[in-house]
N, C-alpha and C positions, 0 to 999 in steps of 0.2 A: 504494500500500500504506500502510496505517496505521503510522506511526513506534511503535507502541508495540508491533504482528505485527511487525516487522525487528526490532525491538529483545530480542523473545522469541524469537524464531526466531534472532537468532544469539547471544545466551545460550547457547541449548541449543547450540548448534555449538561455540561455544567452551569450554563445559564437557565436550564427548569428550577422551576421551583421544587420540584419531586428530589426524592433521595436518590442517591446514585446509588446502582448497582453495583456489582463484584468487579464486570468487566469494564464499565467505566474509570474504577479506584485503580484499576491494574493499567489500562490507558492513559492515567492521568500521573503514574507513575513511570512507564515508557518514555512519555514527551518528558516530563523533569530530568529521567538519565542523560535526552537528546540537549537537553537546556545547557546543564555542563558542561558542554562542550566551548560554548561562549563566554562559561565565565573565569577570571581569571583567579583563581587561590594562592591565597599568600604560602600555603603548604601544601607543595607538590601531592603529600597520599592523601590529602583532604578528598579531591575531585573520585580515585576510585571508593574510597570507605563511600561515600554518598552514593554512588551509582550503586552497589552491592544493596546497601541498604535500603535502598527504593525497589531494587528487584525480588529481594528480598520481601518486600512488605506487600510487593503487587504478588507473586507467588501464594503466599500464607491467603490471600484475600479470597483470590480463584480457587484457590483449592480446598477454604472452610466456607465459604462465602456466597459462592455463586450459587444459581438457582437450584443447577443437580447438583453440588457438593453432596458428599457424602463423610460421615464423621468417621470410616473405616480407612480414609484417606487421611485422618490427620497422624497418625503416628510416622508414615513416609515424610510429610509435609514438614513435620516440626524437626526430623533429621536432616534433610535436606534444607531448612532454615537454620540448624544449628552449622553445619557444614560450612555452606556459604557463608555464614557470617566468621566465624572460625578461620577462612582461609583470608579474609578481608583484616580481619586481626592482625593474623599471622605477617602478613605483610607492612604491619606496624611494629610488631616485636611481641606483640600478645597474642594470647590464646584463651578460647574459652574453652573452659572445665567442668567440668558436672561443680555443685556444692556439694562440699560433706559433711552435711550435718543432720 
């Protein structure tokens, strides 16, 4: 699809007044990754921790969220958000751990 059709297309979606759905919140996180791209960070791993984290958060949405979600999906969903966020860490010098307590 043409980033400038998404880009229009969820304009209008976000200009209803009605709630947005799964696939809107995961759209509206798409175009934010594309956004970063223009903007300048004063610290270089700034720009991918945010993209991770936006895909990240559009993932968790569609996959507990959306109209057929199903809640048999979340245990994959929440590994694969621990994962990716994990490897976005990692690339800053952290990681994340289970807690023990």
């Amino acid at each position: 699809m043409d980033p400038s059709d998404l880009r229009a297309d969820l304009a209008a979606r976000l200009a209803n007044s009605t709630a947005i759905d799964a696939e809107t919140f995961n759209a509206a996180c798409f175009m934010l990754t594309r956004a970063l791209e223009g903007l300048e960070f004063t610290s270089p791993e700034a720009a991918p921790l945010v993209r991770r984290l936006l895909r990240v958060a559009g993932r968790v949405v569609i996959d507990s969220a959306a109209a057929d979600a199903s809640p048999d999906i979340w245990t994959n969903t929440r590994e694969m958000a621990l994962q990716w966020i994990d490897e976005a860490l990692r690339a800053l010098g952290y990681e994340a751990v289970p807690r023990t307590s």
